[in-house]
C-alpha positions in Angstrom: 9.8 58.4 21.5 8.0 58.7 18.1 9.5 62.4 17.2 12.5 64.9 17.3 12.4 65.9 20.4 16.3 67.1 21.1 16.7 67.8 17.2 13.4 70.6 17.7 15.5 71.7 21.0 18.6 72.4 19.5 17.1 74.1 16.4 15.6 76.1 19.1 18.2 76.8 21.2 19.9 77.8 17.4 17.4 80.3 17.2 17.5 81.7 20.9 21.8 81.8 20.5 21.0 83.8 16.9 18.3 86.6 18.5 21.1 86.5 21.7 24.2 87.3 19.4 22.4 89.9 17.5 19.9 91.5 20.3 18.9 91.6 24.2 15.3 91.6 23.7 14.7 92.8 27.1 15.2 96.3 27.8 16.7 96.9 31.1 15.3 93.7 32.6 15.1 90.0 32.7 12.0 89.8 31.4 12.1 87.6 28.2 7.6 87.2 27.4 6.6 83.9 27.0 5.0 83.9 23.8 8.7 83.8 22.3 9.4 80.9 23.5 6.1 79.1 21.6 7.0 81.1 18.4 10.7 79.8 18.5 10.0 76.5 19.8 6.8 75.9 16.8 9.4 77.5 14.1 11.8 74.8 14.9 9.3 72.0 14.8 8.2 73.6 11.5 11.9 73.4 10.2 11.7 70.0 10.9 8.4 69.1 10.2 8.2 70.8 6.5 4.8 70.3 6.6 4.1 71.2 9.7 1.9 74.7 10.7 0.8 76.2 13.8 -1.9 78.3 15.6 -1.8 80.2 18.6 -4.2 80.4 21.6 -5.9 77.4 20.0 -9.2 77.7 21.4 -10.4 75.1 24.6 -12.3 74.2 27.9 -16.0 75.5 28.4 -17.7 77.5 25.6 -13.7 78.0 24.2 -12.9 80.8 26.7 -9.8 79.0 27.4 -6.5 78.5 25.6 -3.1 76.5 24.6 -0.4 78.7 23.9 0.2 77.2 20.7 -0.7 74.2 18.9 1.3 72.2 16.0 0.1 69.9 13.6 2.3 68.2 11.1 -0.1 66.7 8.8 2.5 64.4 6.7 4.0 62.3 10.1 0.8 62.9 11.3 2.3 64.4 14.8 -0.1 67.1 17.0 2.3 69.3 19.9 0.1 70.7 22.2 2.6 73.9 23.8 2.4 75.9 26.8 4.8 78.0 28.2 5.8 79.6 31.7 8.5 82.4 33.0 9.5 80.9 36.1 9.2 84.7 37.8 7.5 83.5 40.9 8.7 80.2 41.6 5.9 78.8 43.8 2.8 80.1 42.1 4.3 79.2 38.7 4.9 75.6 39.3 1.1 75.3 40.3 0.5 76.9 37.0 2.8 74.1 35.1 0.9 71.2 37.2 -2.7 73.3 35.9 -1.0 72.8 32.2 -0.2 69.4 32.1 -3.4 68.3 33.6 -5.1 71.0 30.7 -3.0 69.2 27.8 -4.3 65.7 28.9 -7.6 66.2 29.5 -9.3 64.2 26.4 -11.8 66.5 25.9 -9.2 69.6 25.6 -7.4 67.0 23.1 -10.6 66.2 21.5 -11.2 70.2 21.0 -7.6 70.8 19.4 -8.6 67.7 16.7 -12.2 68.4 16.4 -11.6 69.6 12.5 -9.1 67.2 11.3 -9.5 64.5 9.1 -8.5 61.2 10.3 -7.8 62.8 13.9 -7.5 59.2 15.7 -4.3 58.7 13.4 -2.4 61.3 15.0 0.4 61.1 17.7 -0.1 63.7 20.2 2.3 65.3 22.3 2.4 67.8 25.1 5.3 70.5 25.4 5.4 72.7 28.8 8.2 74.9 27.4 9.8 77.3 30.1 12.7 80.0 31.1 14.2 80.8 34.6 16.8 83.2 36.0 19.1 81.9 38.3 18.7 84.5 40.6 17.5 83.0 43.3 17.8 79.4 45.7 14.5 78.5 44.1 14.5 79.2 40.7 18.6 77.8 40.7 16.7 74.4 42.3 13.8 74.5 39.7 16.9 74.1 36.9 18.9 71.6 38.7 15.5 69.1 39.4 14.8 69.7 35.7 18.7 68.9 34.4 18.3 65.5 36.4 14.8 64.6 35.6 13.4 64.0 39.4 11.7 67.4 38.8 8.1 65.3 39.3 9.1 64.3 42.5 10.7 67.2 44.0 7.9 69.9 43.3 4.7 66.8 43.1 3.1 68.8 45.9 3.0 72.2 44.1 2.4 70.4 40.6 -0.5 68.4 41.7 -0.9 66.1 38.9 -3.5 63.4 38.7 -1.6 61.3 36.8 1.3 59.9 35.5 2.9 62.0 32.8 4.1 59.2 30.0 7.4 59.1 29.1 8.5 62.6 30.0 11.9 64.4 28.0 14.1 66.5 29.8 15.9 68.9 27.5 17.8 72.8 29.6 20.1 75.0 27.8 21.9 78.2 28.9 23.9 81.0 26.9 27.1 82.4 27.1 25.2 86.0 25.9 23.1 85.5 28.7 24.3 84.6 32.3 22.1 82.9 34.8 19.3 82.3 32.0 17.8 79.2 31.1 15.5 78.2 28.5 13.6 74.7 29.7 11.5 72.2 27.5 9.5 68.8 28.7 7.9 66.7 26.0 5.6 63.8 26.5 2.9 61.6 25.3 -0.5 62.3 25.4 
């Protein structure tokens, strides 16, 4: 693969063991929102990428009611990462939701939507990120992280993910934190 892929994850894990060290940024809960996880995950491409920005909820689908999380472009290595993230809260109805994303970050004319303005937009490698956290509180959410770790997660949950298509050359990355017991941050990167 053409791009950083476990250098972005550790500079994002980095950033999650700094916040962690300094701050629980969940008040008498689990929940961690989502939206951190595409702000960390796009500022450590960016540190990478100097040249590299992002915009949020870039604008898709029908009439642009529709949304990716975020959206990076890194004009220099010409490199597009197209991010959505999940909280695996509800096991079952989230995976659905994950299968929905992937198919939503490879349809061509979503893709064609996030490049519509660029110059030379058929030079660019594209790349789709599902970026996601789960507590291991319970059988399912502990199995989502193991099928992740390993890589078969495709073909354990392929009847809740319902996926069209084959997902190109998919990366695997999973971190935990001493701060933070039975929490998981999860990342998948692959081509578009």
């Amino acid at each position: 693969m053409r791009t950083k892929f476990f250098e972005i994850a550790a500079e994002y894990q980095a950033r999650y063991t700094k916040i962690l060290d300094n701050y629980y940024p969940a008040h008498k809960s689990t929940g961690f929102t989502e939206r951190n996880q595409s702000v960390n995950f796009t500022g450590a491409i960016e540190s990478l990428y100097p040249g590299a920005f992002t915009w949020y909820e870039a604008p898709i689908g029908a009439g642009y009611k529709e949304h990716f999380d975020a959206v990076t472009f890194d004009t220099a290595s010409k490199k597009i990462f197209i991010i959505e993230s999940k909280r695996f809260s509800n096991p079952e109805q989230k995976l659905e939701s994950v299968g929905r994303d992937i198919e939503r970050i490879m349809d061509e004319d979503n893709i064609a939507a996030v490049c519509e303005h660029l110059s030379e937009k058929e030079k660019y490698t594209k790349y789709g990120v599902i970026l996601a956290d789960v507590w291991l509180e319970t059988a399912p959410k502990k199995e989502i992280a193991e099928h992740w770790e390993v890589e078969d997660f495709f073909e354990a949950y392929s009847n809740k993910l319902k996926l069209s298509r084959e997902v190109k050359n998919p990366q695997f990355w999973q971190c935990g934190f001493p701060q933070v017991e039975n929490y998981r941050l999860l990342a998948l990167l692959f081509d578009i």
